[in-house]
C-alpha positions as CSV (number, residue, x, y, z in Angstrom):
1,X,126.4,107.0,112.8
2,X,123.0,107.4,111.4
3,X,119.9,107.9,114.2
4,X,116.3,108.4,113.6
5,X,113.8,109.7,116.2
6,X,110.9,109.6,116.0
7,X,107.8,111.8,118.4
8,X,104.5,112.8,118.0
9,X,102.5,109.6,119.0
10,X,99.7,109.5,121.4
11,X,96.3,108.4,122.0
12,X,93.4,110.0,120.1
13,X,89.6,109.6,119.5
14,X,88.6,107.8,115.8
15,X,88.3,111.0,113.5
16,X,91.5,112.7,115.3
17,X,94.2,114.2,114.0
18,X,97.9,113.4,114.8
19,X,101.1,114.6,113.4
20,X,104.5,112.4,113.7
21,X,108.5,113.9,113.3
22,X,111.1,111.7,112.8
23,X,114.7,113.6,112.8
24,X,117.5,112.0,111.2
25,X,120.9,112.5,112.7
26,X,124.5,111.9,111.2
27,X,125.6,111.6,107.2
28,X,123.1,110.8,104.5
29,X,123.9,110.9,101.1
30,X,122.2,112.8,98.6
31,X,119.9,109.7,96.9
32,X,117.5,108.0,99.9
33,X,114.1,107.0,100.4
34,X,112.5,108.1,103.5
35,X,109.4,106.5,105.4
36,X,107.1,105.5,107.6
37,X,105.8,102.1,108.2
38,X,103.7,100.7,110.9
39,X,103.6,97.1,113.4
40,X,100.0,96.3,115.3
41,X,99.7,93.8,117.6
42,X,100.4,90.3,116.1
43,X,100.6,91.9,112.7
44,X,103.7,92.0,110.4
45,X,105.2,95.2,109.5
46,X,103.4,97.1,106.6
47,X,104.3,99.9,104.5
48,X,102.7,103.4,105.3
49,X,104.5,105.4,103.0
50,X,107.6,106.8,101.6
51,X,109.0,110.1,99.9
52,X,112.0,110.2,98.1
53,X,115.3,113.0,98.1
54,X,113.3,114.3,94.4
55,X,110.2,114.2,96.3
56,X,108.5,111.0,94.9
57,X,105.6,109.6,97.3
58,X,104.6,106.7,97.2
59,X,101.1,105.6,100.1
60,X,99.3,102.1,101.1
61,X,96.0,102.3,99.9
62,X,94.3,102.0,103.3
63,X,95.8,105.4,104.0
64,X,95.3,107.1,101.2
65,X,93.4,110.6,101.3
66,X,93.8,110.4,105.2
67,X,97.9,110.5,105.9
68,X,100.2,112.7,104.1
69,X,104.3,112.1,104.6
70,X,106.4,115.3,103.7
71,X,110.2,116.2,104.5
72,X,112.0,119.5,105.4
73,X,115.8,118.5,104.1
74,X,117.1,121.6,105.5
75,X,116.1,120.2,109.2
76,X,116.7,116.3,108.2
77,X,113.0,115.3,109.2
78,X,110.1,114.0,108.4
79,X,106.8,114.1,109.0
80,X,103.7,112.1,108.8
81,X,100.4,114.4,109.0
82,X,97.6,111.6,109.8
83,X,93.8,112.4,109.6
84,X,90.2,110.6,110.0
85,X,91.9,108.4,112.3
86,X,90.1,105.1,112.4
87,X,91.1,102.8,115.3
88,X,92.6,100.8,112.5
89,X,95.4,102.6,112.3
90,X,96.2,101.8,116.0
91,X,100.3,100.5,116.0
92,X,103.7,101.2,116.4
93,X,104.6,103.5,113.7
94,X,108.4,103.1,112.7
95,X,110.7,105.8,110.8
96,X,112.8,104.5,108.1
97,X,115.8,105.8,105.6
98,X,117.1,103.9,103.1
99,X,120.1,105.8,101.9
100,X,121.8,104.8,98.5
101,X,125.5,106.1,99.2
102,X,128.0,104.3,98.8
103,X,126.6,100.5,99.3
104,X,122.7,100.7,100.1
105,X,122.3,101.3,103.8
106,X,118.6,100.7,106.1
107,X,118.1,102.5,109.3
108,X,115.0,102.6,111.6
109,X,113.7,104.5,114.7
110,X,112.8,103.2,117.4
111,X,109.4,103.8,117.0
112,X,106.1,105.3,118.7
113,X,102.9,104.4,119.4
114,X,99.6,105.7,118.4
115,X,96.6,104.6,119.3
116,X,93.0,105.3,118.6
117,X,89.7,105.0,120.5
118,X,86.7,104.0,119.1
């Protein structure tokens, strides 16, 4: 069984600095996609970013130059280093794995909040 947990949220003042883990427990195959996506208030789920196994990294655009995603494989985690925080970026901010094994398989965390004052 596959878990992801996620820490690191808080509150923080616009311009702030936060820095989010997400550790994966249980089997992954070698191929997968891991990421971080985000939920505000009456919002849908969007895309933050990904990195894949090889080290591919994809980013939305309204993050770009301020977050940076980046995985130790030795530890199974991930991490989302987030910058210039803008109150924007307020949401629930959601770990995700896609692992291609055998038959593609999704998992998410449960997720955590971060918030940011104006």
């Amino acid at each position: 069984q596959v878990q992801l947990v996620e820490s690191g949220g808080g509150l923080v003042q616009a311009g702030g600095s936060l820095r989010l883990s997400c550790v994966v427990s249980g089997r992954i195959f070698g191929v997968n996609v891991m990421g971080w996506y985000r939920q505000a208030p009456g919002k849908q789920r969007e895309l933050v970013t990904t990195i894949t196994s090889g080290g591919s990294i994809a980013v939305a655009d309204s993050v770009k130059g301020r977050f940076t995603i980046s995985r130790d494989n030795a530890k199974n985690t991930v991490y989302l280093q987030m910058n210039s925080l803008k109150p924007e970026d307020t949401a629930v901010y959601f770990c995700n794995l896609v692992d291609y094994g055998p038959g593609k398989s999704v998992y998410w965390g449960q997720g955590t909040q971060v918030a940011v004052s104006s």
